[in-house]
NUPA-142612 format. One record per residue: residue number from 1; x, z, y of N, C-alpha, C in turn. Coordinates in steps of 0.1 Angstrom, whole numbers, plus 5000, padded with zeros to 4 digits. Example, Ala and Ser with C-alpha at 12.3 -4.5 7.8 and 13.67 -1.06 7.14 Angstrom:
BEGIN
+-----+------+------+------+------+------+------+------+------+------+
| num |  nxx |  nzz |  nyy | caxx | cazz | cayy |  cxx |  czz |  cyy |
+-----+------+------+------+------+------+------+------+------+------+
|   1 | 5132 | 5078 | 4943 | 5123 | 5078 | 4955 | 5132 | 5078 | 4967 |
|   2 | 5128 | 5071 | 4978 | 5137 | 5071 | 4989 | 5129 | 5079 | 5000 |
+-----+------+------+------+------+------+------+------+------+------+
***
This chain:
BEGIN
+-----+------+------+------+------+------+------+------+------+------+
| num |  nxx |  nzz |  nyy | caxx | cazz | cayy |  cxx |  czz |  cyy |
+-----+------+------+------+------+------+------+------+------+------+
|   1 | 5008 | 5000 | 4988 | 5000 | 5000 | 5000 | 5009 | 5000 | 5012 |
|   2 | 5010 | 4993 | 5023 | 5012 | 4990 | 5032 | 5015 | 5003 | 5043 |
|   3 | 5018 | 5010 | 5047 | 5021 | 5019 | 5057 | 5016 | 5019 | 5068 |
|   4 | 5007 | 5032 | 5077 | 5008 | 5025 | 5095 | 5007 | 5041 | 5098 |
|   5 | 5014 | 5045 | 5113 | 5014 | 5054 | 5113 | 5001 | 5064 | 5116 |
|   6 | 4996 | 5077 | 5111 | 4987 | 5082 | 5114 | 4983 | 5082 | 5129 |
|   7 | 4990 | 5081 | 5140 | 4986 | 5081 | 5153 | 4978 | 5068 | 5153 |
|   8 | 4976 | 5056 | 5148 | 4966 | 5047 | 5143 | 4953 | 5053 | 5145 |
|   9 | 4951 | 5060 | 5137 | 4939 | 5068 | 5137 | 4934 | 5082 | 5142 |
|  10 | 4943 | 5086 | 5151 | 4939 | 5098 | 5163 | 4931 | 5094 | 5172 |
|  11 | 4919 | 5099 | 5177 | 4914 | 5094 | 5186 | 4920 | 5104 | 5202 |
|  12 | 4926 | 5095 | 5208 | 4934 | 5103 | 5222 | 4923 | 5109 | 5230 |
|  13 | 4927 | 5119 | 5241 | 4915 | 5122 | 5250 | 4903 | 5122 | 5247 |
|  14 | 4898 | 5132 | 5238 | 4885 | 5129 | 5233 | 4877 | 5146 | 5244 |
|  15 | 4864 | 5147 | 5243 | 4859 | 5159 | 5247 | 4849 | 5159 | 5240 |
|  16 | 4848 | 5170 | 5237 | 4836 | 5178 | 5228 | 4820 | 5178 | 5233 |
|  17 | 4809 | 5173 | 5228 | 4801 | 5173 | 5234 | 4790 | 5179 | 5220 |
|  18 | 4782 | 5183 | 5224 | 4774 | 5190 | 5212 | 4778 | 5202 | 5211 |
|  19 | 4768 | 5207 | 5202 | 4768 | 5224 | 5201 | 4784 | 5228 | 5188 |
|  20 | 4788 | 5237 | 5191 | 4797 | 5244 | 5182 | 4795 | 5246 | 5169 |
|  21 | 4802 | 5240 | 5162 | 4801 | 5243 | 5145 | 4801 | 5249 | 5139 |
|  22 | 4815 | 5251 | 5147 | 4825 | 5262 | 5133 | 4838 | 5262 | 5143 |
|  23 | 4848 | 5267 | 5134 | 4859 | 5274 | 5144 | 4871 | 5269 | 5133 |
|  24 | 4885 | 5260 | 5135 | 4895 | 5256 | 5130 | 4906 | 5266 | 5134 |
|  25 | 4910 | 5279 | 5130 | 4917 | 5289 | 5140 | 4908 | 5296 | 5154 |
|  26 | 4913 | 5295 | 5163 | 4911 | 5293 | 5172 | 4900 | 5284 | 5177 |
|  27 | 4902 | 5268 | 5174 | 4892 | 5266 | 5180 | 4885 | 5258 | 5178 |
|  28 | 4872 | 5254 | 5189 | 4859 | 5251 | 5184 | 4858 | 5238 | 5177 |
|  29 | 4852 | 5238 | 5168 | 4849 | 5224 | 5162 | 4834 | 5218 | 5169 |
|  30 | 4832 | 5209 | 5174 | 4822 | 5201 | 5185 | 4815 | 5191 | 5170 |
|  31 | 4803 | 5196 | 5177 | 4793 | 5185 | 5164 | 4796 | 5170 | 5164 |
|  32 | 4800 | 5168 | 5177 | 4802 | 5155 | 5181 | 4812 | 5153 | 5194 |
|  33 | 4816 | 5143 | 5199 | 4830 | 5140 | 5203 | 4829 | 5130 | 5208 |
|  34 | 4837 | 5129 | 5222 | 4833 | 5117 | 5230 | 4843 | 5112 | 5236 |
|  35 | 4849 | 5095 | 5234 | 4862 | 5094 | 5235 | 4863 | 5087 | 5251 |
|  36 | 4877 | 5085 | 5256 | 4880 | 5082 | 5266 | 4869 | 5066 | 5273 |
|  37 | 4870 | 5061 | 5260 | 4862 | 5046 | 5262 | 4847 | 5053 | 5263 |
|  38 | 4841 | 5062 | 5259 | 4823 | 5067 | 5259 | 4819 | 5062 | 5245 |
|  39 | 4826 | 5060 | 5237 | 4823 | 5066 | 5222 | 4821 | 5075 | 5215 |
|  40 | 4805 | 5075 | 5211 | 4803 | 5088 | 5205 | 4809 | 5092 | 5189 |
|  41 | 4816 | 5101 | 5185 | 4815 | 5103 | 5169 | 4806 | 5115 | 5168 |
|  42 | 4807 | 5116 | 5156 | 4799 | 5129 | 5144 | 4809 | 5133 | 5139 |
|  43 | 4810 | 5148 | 5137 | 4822 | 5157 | 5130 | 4817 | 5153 | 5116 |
|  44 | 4827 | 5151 | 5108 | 4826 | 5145 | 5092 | 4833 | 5157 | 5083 |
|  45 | 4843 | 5164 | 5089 | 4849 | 5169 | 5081 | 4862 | 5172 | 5085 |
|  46 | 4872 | 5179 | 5076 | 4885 | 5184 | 5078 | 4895 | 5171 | 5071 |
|  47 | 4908 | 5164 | 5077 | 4911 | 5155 | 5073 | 4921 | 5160 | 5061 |
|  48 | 4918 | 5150 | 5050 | 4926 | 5154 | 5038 | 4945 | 5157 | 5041 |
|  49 | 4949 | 5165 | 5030 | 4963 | 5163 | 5037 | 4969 | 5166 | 5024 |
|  50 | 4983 | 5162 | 5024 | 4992 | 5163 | 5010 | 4997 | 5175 | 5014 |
|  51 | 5004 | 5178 | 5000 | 5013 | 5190 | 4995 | 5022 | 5192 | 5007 |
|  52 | 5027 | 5179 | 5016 | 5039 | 5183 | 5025 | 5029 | 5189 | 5040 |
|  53 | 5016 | 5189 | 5039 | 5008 | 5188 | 5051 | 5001 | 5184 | 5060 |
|  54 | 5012 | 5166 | 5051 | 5011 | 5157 | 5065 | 4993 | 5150 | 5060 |
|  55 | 4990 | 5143 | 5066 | 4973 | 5139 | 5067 | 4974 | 5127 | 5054 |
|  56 | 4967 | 5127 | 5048 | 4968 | 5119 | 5038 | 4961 | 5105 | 5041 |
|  57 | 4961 | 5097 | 5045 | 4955 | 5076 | 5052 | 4944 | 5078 | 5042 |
|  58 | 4951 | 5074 | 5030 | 4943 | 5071 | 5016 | 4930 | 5073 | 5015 |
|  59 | 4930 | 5091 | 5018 | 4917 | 5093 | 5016 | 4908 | 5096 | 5029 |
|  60 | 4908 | 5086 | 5041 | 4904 | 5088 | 5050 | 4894 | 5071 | 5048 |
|  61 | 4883 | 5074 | 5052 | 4875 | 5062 | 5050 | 4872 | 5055 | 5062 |
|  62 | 4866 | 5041 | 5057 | 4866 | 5031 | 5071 | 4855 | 5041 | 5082 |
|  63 | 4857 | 5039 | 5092 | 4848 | 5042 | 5104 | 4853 | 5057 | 5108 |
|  64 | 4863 | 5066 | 5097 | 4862 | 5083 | 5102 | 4877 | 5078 | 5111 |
|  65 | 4879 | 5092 | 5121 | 4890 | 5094 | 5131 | 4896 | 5109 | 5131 |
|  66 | 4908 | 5104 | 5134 | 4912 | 5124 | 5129 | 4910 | 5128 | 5151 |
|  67 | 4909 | 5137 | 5149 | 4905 | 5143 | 5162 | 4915 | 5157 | 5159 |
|  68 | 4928 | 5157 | 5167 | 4935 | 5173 | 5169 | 4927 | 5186 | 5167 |
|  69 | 4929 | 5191 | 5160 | 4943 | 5200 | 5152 | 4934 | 5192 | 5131 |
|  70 | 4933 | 5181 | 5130 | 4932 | 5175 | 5117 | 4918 | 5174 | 5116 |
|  71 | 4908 | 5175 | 5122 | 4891 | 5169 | 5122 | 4891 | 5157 | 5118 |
|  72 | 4882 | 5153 | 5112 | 4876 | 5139 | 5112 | 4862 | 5140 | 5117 |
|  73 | 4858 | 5129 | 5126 | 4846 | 5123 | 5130 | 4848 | 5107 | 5126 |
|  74 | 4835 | 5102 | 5125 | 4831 | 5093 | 5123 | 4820 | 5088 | 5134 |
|  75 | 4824 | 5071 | 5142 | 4817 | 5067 | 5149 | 4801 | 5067 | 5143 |
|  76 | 4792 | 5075 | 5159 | 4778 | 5074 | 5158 | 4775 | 5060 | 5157 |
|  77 | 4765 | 5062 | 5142 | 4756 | 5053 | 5138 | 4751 | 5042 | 5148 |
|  78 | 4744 | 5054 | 5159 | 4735 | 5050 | 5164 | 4739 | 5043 | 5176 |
|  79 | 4753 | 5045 | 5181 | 4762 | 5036 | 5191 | 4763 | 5026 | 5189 |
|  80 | 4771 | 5023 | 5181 | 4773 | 5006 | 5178 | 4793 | 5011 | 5174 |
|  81 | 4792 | 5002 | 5176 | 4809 | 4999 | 5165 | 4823 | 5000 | 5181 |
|  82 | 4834 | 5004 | 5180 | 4842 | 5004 | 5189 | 4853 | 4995 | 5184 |
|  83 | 4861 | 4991 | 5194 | 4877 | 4981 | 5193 | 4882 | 4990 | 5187 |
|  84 | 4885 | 5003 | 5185 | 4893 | 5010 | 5176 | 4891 | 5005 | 5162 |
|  85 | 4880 | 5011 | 5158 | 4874 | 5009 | 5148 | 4878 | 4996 | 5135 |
|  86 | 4877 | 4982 | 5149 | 4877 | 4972 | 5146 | 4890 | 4974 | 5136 |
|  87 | 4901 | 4976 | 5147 | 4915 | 4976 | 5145 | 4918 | 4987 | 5128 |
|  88 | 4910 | 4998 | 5127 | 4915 | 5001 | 5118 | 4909 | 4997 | 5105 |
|  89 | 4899 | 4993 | 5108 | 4888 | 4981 | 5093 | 4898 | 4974 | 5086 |
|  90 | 4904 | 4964 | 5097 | 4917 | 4953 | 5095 | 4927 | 4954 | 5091 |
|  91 | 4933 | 4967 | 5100 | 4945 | 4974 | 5091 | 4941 | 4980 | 5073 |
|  92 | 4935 | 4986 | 5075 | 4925 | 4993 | 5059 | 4926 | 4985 | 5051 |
|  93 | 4917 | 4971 | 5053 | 4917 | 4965 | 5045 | 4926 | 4955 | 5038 |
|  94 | 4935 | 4949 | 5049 | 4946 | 4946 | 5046 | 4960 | 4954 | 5036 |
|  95 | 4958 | 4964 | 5038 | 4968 | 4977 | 5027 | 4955 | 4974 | 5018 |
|  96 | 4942 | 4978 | 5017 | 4938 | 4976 | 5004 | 4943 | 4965 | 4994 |
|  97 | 4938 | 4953 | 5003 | 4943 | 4940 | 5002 | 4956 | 4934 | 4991 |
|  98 | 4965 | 4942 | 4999 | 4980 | 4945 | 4997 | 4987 | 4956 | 4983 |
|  99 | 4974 | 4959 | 4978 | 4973 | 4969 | 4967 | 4969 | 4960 | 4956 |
| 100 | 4963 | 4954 | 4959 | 4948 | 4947 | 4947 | 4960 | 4935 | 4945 |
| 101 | 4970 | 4932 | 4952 | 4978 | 4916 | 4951 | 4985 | 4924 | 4947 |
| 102 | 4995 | 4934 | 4944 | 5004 | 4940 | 4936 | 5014 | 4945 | 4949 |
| 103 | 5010 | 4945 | 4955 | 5022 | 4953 | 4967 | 5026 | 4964 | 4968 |
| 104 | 5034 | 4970 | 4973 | 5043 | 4979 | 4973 | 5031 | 4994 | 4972 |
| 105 | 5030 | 5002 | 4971 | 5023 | 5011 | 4973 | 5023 | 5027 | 4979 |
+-----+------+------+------+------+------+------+------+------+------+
***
């Protein structure tokens, strides 16, 4: 599978919008999340991570975004689709791609 680096899929400058979840340490987990461009996501979850810590790609699925300190959201449904997004579908599927033709892994 092809490599890219996890900052690929950080969403930058994001702010919390919606009511409080839950608590990662210190701090608040936001139902939902709203990026510099006015894209909305949905908290999906805590992003998978390996033995060494680091975030694991693999098991991160099309459409979810890691949001600091390791969240995932996933763009709202009910928005419509963002240029991030686009970019990481392409990248995704291409390493799938790149798996299925016998590529490096």
């Amino acid at each position: 599978m092809r490599s890219f680096p996890t900052e690929y899929l950080v969403l930058p400058r994001t702010s919390d919008i919606g009511p409080t979840i839950g608590y990662i340490g210190a701090r608040p987990i936001a139902e939902r999340v709203l990026d510099q461009w006015g894209q909305r996501y949905v908290y999906c979850g805590l992003a998978p991570t390996l033995p060494s810590g680091a975030i694991n790609l693999k098991l991160i699925r099309l459409g979810e975004w890691i949001v600091e300190p390791g969240l995932l959201y996933r763009l709202d449904s009910q928005i419509g689709t963002g240029h991030l997004q686009s970019f990481a579908r392409r990248e995704l599927e291409s390493s799938r791609q790149s798996t299925l033709d016998g590529g490096e892994e």
